[in-house]
N, C-alpha and C positions, 0 to 999 in steps of 0.2 A: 890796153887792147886785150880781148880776149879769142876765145877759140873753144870751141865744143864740139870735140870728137865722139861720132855717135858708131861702136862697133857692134856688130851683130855676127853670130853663128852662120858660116855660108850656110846653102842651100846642100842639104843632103847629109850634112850634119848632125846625130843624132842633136834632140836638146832637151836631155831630164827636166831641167828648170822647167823649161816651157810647157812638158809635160804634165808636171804637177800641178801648174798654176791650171793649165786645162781641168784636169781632172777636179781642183778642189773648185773651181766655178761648177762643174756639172755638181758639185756637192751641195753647192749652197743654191739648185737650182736654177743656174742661168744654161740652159742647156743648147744656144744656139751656137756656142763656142765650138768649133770645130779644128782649132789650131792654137795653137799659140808661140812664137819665137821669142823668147828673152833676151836681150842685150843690156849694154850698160852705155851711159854719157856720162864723159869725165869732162870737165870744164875747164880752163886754164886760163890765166891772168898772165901774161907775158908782155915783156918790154915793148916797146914800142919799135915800131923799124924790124920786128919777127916776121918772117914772110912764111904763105904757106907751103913754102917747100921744107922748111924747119922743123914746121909742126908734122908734114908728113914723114918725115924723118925720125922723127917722133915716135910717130905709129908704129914706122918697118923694126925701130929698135927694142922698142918697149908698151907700146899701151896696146897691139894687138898682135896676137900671135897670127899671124899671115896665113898659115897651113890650113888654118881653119875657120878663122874671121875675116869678115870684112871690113870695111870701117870708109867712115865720109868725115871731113875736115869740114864747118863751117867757123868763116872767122868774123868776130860782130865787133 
């Protein structure tokens, strides 16, 4: 089974990353970019019978800091 938690910067959050990717797209002339949010998806291969209350446990304890990400659990 697996699972792919998708966390993103909440709203209001400064986001340097997303910043720069902005600015180096107006660089290379793509100038309709008006924003941009970076995040990350970490993927996970887990036992079979892992529910997603686990995987969100998961989350609260280590793959996203709470105070300031968000994060969604899909499990495929």
């Amino acid at each position: 089974m697996k699972a792919r938690v998708y966390v993103m910067l909440k709203n209001g959050v400064l986001d340097p990353q997303g910043e720069a990717v902005r600015h180096a797209l107006g660089s290379l002339g793509f100038d309709g970019v008006e924003g941009v949010r970076q995040g990350k998806v970490i993927e996970l291969d887990l036992a079979d019978g892992t529910t997603e209350d686990t995987v969100t446990e998961m989350c609260e304890k280590l793959l996203a800091n709470t105070v300031i990400e968000s994060y969604r659990v899909e499990l495929m």
